[in-house]
N, C-alpha and C positions, 0 to 999 in steps of 0.2 A: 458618443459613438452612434453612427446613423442607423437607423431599423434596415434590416434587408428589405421590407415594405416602401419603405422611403425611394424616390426616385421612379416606382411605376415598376419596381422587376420582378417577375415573378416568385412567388416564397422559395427559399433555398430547403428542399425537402433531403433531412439528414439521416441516416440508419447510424446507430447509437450499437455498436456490435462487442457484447461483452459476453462472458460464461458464466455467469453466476449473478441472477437474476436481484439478488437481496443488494447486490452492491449498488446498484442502479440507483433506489431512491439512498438508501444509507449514506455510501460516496459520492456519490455522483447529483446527485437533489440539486444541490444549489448552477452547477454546471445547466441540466437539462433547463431551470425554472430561466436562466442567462438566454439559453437559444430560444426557446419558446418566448420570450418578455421581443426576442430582435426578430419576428413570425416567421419564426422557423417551422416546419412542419418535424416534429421529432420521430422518428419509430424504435422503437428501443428493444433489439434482439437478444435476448439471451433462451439458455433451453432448457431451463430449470423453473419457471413459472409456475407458481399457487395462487389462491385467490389475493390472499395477502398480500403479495410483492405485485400482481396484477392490478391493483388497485393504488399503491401507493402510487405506480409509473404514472397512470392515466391520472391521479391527483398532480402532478408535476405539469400534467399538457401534455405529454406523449403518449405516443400507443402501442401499448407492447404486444411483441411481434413472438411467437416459438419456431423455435430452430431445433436443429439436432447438434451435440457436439460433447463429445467426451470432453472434462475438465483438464484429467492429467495421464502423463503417458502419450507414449507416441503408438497410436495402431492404424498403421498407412492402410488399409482397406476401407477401415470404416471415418478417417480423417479425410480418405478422399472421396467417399461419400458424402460426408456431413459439407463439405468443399462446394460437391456440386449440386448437393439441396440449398446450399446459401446463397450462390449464383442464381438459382433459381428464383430465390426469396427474390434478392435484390433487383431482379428486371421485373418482379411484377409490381414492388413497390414503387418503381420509375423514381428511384432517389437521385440526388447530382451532388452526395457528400455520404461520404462515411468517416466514421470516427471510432476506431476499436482501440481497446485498453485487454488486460491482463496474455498473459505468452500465447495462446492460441488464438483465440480472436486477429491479436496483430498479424499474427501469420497468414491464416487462412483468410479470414475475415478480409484483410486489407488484398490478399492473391483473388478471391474470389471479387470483391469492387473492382478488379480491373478486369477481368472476367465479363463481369456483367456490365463493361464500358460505363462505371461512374467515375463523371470526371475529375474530380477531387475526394483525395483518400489521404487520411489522418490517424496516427495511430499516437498512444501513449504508453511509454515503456515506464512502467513504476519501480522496477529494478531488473537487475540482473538474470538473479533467479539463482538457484542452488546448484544447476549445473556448474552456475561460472565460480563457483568457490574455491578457492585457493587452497589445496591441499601437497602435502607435500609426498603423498604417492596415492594419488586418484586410483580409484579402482578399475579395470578393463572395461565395465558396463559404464559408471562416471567418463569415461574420456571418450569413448563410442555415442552416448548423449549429448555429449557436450558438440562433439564434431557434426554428431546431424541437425543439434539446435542452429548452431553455427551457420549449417546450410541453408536448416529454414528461417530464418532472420532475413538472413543476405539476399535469400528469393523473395520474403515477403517485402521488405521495407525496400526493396527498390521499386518497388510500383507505391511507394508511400510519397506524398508531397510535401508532408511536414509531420515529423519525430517529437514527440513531443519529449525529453529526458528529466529526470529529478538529480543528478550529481553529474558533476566533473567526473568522479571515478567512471562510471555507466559510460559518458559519452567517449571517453577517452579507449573505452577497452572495444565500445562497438566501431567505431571507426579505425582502429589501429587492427582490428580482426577482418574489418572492411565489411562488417555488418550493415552498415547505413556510410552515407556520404557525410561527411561533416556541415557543408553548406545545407541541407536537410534539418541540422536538429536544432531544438530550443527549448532552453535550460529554465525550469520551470522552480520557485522555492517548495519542493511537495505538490500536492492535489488542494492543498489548503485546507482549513476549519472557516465552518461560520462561528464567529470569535463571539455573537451573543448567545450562541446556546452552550459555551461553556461559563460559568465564573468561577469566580476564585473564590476557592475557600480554605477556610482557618486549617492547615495541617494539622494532623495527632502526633503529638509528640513524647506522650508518653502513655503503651511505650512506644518505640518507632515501628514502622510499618513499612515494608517496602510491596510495591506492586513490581508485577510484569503481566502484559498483555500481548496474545497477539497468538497466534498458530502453535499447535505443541512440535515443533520441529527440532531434529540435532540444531540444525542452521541456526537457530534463534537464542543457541545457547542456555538451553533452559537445563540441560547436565549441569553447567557451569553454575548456573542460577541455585541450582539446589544443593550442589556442592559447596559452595558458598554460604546457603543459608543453616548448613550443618555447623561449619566452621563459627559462623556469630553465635547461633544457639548454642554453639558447647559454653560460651563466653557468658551472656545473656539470655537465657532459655524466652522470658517474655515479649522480644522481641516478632511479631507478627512477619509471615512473608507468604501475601495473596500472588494467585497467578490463574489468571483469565483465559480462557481458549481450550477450544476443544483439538483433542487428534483428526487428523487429516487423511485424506485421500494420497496426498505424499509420501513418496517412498521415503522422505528423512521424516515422517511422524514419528513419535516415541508408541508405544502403545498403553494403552485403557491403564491396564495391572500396572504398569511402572508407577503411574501417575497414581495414581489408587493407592499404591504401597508407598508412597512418601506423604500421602493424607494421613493413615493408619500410624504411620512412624511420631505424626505429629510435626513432623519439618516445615509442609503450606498447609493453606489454607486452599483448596478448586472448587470454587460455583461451576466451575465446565464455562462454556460460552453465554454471552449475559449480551439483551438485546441495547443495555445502555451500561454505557463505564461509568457515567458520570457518578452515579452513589456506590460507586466500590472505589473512585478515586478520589474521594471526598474522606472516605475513613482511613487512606492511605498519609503517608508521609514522603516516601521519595519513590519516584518511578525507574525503573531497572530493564533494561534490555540491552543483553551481553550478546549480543548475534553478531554473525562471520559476515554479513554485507545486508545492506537495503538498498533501496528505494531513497526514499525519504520517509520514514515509519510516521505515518498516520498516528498510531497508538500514542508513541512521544510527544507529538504535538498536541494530542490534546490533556497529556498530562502537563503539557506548559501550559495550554491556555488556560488550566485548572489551578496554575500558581505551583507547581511540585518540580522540584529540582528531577536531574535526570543523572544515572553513572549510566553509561552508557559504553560503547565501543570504539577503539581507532579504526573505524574500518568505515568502508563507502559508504555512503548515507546517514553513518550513525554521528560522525563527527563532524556535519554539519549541525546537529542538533544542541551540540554543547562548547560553551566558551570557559575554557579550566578554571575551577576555583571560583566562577562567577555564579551561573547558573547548576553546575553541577563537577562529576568527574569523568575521565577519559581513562579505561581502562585496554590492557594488550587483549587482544582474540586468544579466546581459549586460555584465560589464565583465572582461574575462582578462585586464587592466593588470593592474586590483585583485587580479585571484584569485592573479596569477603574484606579487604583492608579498606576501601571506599566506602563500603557499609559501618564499617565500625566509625568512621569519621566523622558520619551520622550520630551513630549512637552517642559517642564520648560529648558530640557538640550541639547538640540537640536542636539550640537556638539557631542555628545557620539554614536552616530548614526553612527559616520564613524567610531572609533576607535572599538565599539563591532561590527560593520559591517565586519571588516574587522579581527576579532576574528574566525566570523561564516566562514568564507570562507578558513581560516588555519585550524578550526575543517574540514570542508570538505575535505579537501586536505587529512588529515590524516587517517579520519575513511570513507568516503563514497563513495572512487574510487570504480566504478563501475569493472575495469577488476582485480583489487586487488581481489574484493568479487566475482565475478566469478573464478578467480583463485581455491579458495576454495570449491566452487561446483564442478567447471572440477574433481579437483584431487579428491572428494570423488566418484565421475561417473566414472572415470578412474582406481582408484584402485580396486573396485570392480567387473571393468570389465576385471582385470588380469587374 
């Protein structure tokens, strides 16, 4: 692929527009070190900035920029503030690409780059979100959210030039909502892993271990999770079940005392949030996330590229992660019968741990190289900036 350098054209100067400053080197690292390697000029917005995450960016080649912008919640006053202090940003940056990721950024971020007349605007939708979850009697404030995400999707991503999506399910509900134009989007496997900073190692098998990682959300199924891990321990009391992440700024957080009161019970195992998974998913044996929709879970994938089977969910996102019986199991939304029956399949068989262990980490190989799925981002940044 040719360097934007190459040819004589001037560097393609990009705003990197996200809400949460840590995700930037954490997720996104190998992405910015891609545009900076093609001289890119990177600036990298979020409004959450410490010395810490300030300094990772600028190790990356980019230079982080603060912004104002509430993470979650809708509060049209100060949304349309934060709107047009980011227009503001973005003409004195003189950028000719922006690139925002997580629900707010998309929105405003991508309203605001046409705003500020940058001619190429890119956004990345890593899922859904919890509005769009399938309930069978949403609440008056759930279907009131959902109807104004809905409108600010549809205002944001039509000044977007390319969508980036992680599922079939995502693309198919934002376009059939008339969220984004179908001719717009492109179906990415995940955000990827760099595949050498995971390896694989030797699962615990006795006794078993199950992890889950990721946000304390209803969404994420972690009732079901611990409901679940009630049911095995009545069976098997030795049986281990870690679970990663802190409560959230989310209205579907669980809260502190819940979580607290099933440590004290004895049911998990909570470190809270851990700046690496790798040595909590090294003393696990199978990875577990029973959630109502994704993205394409981050979390999963690097428990494949750590060799750990996955039970996981039939639902958007999740069931791309898992092939039946091979690399793991496919359990119904909202059922901790099912998910507790998956787990014992574990327990009773112990030795299958290594063989779908080592399933998940050849699916990773294949679908989740991080510079493979960047590859496909560059070349749609790149040809449109012919």
């Amino acid at each position: 692929m040719e360097s934007v350098k190459d040819g004589g054209k001037p560097p393609l100067r990009l705003a990197l527009i996200s809400s949460q400053a840590f995700s930037i080197a954490n997720f996104r690292g190998p992405l910015v070190r891609e545009m900076v390697s093609h001289g890119m000029e990177v600036y990298a917005l979020a409004p959450d900035y410490d010395d810490a995450s300030r300094a990772a960016v600028r190790s990356l080649g980019a230079e982080p920029i603060d912004y104002s912008m509430i993470r979650a919640g809708i509060s049209p006053f100060k949304d349309i503030f934060s709107l047009f202090q980011l227009v503001r940003k973005l003409r004195i940056l003189q950028v000719n690409a922006s690139f925002a990721y997580f629900i707010k950024p998309v929105i405003y971020g991508t309203i605001a780059a046409r705003l500020a007349n940058v001619p190429k605007r890119y956004a990345l939708i890593e899922g859904a979100g919890y509005v769009f979850m399938d309930e069978e009697r949403p609440s008056i404030r759930r279907r009131l959210l959902r109807s104004a995400t809905t409108w600010l999707y549809r205002l944001g991503l039509s000044q977007a030039d390319r969508v980036f999506m992680l599922n079939q399910d995502d693309k198919s509900l934002f376009v059939s909502a008339h969220m984004v134009a179908a001719e717009k989007v492109r179906l990415l496997n995940g955000i990827g892993l760099d595949l050498n900073h995971y390896h694989v190692t030797n699962p615990v098998l006795h006794p078993v271990c199950f992890i889950l990682i990721g946000r304390l959300l209803r969404e994420k199924g972690i009732y079901d999770y611990v409901t679940a891990a009630r049911k095995v321990k009545a069976l098997y009391p030795e049986v281990r079940f870690l679970m990663l992440g802190s409560v959230d700024v989310n209205p579907g957080s669980l809260a502190e005392s819940e979580v607290r009161a099933w440590v004290d019970e004895g049911l998990i195992e909570w470190p809270g949030q851990v700046a690496d998974v790798r040595s909590w998913l090294a003393q696990a044996s199978v990875f577990v996330l029973p959630s109502y929709r994704e993205g394409l879970p981050r979390s999963t994938q690097e428990a494949m590229a750590m060799g750990r089977p996955v039970i996981t969910t039939d639902a958007p996102g999740c069931r791309e992660t898992v092939e039946e019986a091979v690399n793991g199991f496919m359990v119904p939304v909202r059922s901790p019968e099912a998910l507790a029956q998956a787990m014992l399949r574990f327990v009773g068989k112990p030795e299958s741990i290594i063989s779908m262990g080592r399933a998940s980490r050849n699916m990773a190989e294949k679908k989740f190289d991080v510079h493979k799925i960047n590859e496909q981002i560059m070349a749609s940044i790149l040809d449109c900036h012919v």
